[in-house]
TIMIGU-65180 format. One record per residue: x, y, z of N, C-alpha, C, O, CB in turn. Coordinates in nm, 2 decimals, always signed. Atoms other than C-alpha are relative to their C-alpha. Glycine has a CB too. Example, Ala and Ser with C-alpha at 12.3 -4.5 7.8 and 13.67 -1.06 7.14 Angstrom:
+0.09	-0.12	+0.00	+1.23	-0.45	+0.78	+0.09	+0.12	+0.00	+0.19	+0.12	+0.07	-0.10	+0.00	+0.12
-0.09	-0.11	+0.00	+1.37	-0.11	+0.71	-0.08	+0.11	+0.08	-0.03	+0.22	+0.09	+0.04	+0.05	-0.14
//
This chain:
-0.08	-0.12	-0.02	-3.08	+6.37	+1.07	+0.14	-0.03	-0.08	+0.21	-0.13	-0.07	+0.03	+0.02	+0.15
-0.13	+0.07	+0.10	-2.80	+6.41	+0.82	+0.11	+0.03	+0.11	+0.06	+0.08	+0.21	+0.04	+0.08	-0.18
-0.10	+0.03	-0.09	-2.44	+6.38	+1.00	+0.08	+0.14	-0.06	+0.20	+0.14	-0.02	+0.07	-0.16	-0.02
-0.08	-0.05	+0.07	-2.31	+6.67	+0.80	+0.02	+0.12	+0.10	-0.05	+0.13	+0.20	-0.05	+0.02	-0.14
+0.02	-0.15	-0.10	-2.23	+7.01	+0.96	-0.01	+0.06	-0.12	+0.04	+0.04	-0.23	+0.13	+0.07	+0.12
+0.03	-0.15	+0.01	-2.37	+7.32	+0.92	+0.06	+0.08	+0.02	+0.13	+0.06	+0.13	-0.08	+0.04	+0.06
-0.05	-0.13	+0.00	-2.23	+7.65	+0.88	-0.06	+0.09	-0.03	-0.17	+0.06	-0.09	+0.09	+0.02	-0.06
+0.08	-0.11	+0.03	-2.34	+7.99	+0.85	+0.13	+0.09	-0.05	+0.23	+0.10	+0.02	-0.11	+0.05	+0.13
-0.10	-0.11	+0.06	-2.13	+8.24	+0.61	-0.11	+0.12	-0.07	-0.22	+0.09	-0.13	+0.13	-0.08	-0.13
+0.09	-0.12	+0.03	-2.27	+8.62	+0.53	+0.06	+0.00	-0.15	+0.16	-0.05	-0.20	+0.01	+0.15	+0.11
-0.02	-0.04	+0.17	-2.25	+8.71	+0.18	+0.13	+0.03	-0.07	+0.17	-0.01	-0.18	-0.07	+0.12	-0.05
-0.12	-0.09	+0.02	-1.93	+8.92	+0.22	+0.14	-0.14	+0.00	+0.23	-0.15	-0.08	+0.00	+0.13	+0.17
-0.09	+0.10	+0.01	-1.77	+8.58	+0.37	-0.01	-0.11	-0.13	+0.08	-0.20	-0.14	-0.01	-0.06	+0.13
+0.01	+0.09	+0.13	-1.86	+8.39	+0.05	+0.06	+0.06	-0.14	+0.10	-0.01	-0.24	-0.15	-0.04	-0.02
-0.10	-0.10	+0.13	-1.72	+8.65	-0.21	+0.15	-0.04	+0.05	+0.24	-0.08	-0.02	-0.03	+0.21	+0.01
-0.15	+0.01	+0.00	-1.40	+8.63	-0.03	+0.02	-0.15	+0.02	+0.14	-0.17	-0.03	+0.07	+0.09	+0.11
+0.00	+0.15	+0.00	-1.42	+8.23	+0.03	+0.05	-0.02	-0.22	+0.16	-0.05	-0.27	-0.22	-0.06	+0.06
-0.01	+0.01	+0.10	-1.48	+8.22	-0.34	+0.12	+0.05	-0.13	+0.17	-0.01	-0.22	-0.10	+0.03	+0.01
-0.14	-0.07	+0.05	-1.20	+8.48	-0.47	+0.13	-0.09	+0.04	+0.21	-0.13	-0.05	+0.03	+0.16	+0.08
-0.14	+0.05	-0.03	-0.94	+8.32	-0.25	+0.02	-0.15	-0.01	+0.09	-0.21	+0.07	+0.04	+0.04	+0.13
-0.05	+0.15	+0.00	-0.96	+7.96	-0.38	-0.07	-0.10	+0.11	-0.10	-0.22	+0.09	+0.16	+0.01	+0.02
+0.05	+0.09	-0.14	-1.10	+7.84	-0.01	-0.13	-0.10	-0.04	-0.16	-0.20	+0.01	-0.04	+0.12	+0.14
+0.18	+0.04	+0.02	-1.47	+7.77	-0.16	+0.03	-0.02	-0.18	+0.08	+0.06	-0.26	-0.16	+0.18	+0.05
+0.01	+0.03	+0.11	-1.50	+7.60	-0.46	-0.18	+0.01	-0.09	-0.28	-0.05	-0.05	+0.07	-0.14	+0.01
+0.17	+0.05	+0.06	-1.84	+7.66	-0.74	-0.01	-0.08	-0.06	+0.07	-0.09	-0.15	-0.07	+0.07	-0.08
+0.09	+0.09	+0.07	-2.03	+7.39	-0.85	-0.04	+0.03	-0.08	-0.11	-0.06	-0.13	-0.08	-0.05	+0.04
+0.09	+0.01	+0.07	-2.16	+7.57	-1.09	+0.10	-0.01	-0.13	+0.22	+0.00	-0.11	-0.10	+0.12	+0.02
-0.05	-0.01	+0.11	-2.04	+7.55	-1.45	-0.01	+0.13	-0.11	-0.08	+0.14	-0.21	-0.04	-0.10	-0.04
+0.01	-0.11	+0.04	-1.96	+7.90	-1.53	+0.01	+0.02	-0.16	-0.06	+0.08	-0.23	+0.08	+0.08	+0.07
-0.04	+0.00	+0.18	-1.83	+7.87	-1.89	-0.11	-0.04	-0.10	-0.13	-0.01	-0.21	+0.12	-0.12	-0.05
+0.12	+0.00	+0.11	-2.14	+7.73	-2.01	-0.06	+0.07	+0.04	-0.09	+0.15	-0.06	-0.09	-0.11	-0.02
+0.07	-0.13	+0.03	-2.35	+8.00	-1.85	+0.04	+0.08	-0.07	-0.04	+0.12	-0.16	-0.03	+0.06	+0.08
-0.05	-0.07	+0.11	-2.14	+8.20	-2.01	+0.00	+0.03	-0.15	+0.02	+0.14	-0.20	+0.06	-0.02	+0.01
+0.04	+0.04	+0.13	-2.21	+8.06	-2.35	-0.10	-0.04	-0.02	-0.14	-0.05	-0.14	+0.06	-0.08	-0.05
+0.15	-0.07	+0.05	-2.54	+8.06	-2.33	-0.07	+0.11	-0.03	-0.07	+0.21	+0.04	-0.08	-0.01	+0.05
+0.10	-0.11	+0.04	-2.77	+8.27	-2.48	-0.12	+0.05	+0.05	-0.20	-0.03	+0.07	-0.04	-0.02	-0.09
+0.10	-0.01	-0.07	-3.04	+8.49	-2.33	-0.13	-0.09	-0.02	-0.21	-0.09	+0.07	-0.03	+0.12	-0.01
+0.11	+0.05	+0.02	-3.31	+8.28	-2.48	+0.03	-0.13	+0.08	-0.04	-0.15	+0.18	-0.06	-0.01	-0.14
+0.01	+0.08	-0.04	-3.17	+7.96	-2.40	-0.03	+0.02	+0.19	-0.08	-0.07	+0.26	+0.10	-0.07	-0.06
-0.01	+0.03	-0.16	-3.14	+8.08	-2.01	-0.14	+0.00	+0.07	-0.19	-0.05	+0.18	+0.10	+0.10	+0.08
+0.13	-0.04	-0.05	-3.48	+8.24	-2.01	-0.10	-0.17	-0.03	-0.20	-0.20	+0.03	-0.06	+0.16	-0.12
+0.08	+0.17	+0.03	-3.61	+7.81	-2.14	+0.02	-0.07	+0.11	-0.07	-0.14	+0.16	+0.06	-0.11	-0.12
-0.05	+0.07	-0.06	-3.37	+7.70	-1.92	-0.10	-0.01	+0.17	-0.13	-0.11	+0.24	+0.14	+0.06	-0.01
+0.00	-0.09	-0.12	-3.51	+7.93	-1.60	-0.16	-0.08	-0.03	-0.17	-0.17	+0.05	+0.04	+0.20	+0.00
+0.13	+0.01	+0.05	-3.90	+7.84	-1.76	-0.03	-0.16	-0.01	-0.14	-0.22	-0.03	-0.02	+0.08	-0.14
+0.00	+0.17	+0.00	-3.81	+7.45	-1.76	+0.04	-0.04	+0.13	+0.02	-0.16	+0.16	+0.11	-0.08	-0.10
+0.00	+0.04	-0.14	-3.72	+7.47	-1.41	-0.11	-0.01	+0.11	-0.15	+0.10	+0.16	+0.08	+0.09	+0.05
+0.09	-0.02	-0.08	-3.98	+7.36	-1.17	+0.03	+0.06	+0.14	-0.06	+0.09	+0.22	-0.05	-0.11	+0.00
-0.02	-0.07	-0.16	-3.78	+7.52	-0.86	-0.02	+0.16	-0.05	-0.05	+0.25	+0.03	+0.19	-0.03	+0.08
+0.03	-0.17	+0.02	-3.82	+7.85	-1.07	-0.12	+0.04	+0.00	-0.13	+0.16	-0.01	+0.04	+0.07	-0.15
+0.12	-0.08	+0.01	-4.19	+7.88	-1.06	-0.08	+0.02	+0.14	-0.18	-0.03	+0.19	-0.09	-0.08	-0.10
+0.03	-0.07	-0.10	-4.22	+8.07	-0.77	-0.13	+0.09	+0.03	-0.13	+0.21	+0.02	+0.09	+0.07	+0.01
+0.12	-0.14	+0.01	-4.60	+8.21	-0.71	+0.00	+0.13	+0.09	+0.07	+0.16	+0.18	-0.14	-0.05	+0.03
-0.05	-0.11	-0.07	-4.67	+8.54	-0.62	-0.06	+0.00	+0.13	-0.17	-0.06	+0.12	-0.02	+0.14	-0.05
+0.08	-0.02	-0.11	-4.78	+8.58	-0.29	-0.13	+0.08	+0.01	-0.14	+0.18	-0.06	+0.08	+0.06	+0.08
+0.11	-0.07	-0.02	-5.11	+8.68	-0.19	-0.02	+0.09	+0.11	-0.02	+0.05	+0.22	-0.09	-0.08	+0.00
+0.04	-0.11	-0.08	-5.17	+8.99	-0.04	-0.09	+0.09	+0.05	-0.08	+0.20	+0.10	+0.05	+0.05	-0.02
+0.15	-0.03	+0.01	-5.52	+9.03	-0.03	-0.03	+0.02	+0.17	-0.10	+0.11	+0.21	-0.09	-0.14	-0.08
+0.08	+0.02	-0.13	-5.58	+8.95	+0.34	+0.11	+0.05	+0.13	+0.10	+0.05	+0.25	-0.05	-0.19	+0.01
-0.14	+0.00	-0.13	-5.21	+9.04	+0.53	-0.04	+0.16	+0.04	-0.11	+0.25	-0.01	+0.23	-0.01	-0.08
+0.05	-0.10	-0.07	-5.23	+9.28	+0.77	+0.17	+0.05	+0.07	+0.26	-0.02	+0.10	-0.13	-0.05	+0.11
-0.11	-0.06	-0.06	-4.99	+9.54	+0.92	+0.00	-0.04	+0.12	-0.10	-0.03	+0.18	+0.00	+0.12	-0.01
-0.07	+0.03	-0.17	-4.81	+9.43	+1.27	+0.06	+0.08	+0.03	+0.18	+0.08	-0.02	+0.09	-0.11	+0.02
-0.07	-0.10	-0.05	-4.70	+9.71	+1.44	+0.02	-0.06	+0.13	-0.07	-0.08	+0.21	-0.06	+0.14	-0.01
-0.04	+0.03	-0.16	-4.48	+9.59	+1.74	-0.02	+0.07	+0.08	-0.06	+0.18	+0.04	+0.12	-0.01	+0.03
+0.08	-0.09	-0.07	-4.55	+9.73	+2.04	+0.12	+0.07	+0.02	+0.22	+0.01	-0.02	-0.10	-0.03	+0.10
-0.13	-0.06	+0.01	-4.28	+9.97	+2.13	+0.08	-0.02	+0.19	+0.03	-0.01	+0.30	-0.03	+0.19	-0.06
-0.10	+0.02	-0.08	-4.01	+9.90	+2.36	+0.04	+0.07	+0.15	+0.06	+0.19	+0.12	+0.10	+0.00	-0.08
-0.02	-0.07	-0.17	-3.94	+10.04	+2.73	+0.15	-0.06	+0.05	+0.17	-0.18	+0.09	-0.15	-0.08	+0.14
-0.14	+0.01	-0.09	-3.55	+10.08	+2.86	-0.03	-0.05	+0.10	-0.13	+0.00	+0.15	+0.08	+0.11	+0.03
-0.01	+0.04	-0.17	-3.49	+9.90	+3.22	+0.13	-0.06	-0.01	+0.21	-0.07	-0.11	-0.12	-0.14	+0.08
-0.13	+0.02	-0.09	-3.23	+9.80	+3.42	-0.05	-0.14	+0.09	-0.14	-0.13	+0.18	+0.04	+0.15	+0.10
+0.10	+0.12	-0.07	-3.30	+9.42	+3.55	+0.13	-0.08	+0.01	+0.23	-0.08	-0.07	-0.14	-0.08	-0.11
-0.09	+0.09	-0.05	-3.08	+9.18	+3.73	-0.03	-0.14	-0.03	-0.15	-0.17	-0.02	+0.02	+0.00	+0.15
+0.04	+0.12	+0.03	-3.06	+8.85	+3.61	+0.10	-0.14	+0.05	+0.19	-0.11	+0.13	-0.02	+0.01	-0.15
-0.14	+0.06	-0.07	-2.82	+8.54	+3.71	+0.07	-0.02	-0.12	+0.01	-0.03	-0.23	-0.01	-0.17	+0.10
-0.12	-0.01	+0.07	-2.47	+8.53	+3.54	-0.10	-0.12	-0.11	-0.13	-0.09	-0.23	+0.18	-0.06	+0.10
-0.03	+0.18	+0.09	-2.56	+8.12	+3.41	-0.11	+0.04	-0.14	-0.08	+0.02	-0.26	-0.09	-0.21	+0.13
+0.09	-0.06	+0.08	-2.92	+8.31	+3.26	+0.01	+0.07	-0.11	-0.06	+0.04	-0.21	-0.05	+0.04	+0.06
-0.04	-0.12	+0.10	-2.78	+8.61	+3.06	+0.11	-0.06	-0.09	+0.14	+0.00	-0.19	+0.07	+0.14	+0.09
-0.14	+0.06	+0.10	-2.45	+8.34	+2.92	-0.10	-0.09	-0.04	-0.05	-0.15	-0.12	+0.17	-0.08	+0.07
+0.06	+0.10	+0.10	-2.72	+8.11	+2.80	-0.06	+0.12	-0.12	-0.01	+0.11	-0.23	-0.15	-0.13	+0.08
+0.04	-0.06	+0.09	-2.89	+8.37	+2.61	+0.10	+0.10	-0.11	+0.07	+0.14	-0.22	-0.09	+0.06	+0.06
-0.11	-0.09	+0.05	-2.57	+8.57	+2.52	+0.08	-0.08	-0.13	+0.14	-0.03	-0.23	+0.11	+0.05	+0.13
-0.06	+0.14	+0.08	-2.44	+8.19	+2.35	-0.06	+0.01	-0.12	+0.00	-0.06	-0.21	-0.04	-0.14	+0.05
+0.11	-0.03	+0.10	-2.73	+8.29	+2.09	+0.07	+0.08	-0.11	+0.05	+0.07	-0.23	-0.13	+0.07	+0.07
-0.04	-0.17	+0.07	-2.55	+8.62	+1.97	-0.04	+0.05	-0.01	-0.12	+0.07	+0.09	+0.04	+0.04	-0.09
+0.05	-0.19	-0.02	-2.66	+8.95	+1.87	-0.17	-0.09	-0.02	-0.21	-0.19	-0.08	+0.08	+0.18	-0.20
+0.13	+0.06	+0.00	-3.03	+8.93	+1.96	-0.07	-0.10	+0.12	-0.18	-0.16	+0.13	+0.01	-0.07	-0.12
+0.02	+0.05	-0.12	-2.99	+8.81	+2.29	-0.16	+0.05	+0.11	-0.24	+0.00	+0.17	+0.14	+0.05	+0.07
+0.12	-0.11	-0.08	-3.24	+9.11	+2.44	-0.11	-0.09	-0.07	-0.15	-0.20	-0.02	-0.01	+0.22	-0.06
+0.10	+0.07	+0.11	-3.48	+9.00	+2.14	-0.03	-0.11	+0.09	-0.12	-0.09	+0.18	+0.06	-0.05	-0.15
+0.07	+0.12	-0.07	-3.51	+8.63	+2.28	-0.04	+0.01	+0.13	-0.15	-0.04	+0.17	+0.09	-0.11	+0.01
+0.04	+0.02	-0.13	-3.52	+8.69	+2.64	-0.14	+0.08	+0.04	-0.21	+0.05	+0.14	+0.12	+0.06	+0.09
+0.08	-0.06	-0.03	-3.79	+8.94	+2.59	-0.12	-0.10	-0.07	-0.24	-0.09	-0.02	+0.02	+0.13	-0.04
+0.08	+0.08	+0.09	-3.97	+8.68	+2.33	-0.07	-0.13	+0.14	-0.18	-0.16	+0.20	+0.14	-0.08	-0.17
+0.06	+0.09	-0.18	-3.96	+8.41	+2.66	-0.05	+0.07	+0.09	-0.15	+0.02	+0.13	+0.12	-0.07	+0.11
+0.14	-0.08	-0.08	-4.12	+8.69	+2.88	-0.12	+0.00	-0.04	-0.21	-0.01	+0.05	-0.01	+0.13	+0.00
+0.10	-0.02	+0.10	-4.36	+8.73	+2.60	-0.13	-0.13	+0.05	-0.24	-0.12	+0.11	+0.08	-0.01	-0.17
+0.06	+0.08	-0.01	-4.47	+8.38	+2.60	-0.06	-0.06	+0.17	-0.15	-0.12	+0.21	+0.07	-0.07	-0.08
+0.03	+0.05	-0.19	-4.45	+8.32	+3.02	-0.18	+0.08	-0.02	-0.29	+0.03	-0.05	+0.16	+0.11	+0.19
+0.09	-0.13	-0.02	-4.69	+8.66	+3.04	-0.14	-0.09	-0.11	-0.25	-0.12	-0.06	+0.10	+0.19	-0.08
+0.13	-0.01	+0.08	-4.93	+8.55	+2.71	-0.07	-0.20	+0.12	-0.19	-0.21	+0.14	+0.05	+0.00	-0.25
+0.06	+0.12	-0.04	-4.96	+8.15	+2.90	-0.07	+0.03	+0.13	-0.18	-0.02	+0.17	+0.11	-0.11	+0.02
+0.06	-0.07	-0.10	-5.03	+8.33	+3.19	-0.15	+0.02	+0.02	-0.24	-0.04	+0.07	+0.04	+0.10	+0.00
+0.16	-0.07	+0.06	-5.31	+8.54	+3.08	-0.09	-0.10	-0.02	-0.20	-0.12	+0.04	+0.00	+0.07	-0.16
+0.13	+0.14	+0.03	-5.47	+8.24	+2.95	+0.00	-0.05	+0.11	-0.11	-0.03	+0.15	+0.02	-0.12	-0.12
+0.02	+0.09	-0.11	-5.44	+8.04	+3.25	-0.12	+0.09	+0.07	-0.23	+0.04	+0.09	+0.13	-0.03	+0.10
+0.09	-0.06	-0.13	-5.60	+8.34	+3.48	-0.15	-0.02	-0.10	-0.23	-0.11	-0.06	+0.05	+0.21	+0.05
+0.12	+0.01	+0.07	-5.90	+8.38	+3.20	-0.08	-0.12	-0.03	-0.20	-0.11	-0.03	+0.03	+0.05	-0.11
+0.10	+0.10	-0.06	-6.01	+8.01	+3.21	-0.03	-0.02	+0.16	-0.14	-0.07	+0.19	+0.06	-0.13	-0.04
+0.03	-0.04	-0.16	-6.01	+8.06	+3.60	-0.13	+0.07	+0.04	-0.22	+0.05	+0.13	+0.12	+0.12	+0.05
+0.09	-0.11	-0.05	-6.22	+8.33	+3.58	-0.14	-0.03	-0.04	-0.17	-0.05	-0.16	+0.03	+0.14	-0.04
+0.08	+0.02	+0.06	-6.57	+8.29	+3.59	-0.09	+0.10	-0.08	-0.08	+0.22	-0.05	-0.05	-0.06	+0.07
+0.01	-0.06	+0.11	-6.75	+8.43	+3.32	-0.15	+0.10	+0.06	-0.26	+0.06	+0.09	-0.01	-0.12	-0.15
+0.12	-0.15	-0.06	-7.00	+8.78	+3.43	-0.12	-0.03	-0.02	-0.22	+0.01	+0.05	+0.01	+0.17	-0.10
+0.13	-0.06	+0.09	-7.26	+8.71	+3.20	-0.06	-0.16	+0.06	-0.18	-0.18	+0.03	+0.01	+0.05	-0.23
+0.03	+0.15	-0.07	-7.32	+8.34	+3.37	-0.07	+0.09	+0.15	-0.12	+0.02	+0.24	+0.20	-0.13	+0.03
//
């Protein structure tokens, strides 16, 4: 585990990072600059991180979520501040941990059960 910290900045915070001096680039703009479209297109074509295949789309299938139902549900304070610590997307997880209780469930009752055709 590296020792380093992590951060998370949105796009918007990295333009202005970058404008105001705070964020420095690594990259060496003056020579992109002075290259030529061919050399970048060699450059881009000599890169093994550039050869990105295309995805196969032969076999993916549409996921239509199932659709959502408003309630009103009491939960304890300590429950709703662990998930709220998360940020936007709180609902999302807590319903994602229902999800999974409910699907372990299921499975538990259905090895239980003995099977009709037996």
């Amino acid at each position: 585990m590296s020792n380093e910290r992590i951060v998370r900045y949105t796009a918007e915070e990295l333009l202005r990072k970058l404008a105001t001096g705070e964020l420095k680039s690594e990259t060496d703009w003056a020579r992109v600059d002075a290259m030529t479209e061919a050399e970048i297109e060699r450059a881009i074509a000599e890169d093994p991180d550039a050869d990105i295949p295309d995805p196969d789309w032969e076999n993916a299938v549409l996921v239509v979520p199932p659709s959502k139902t408003p309630i009103s549900i009491r939960l304890d304070a300590d429950v709703l501040a662990f998930f709220k610590e998360g940020g936007a997307g709180y609902q999302r997880r807590i319903n994602a941990v229902l999800r999974s209780y409910m699907d372990h469930t299921l499975k538990r009752r259905s090895k239980r059960k003995p099977n009709a055709a037996e």
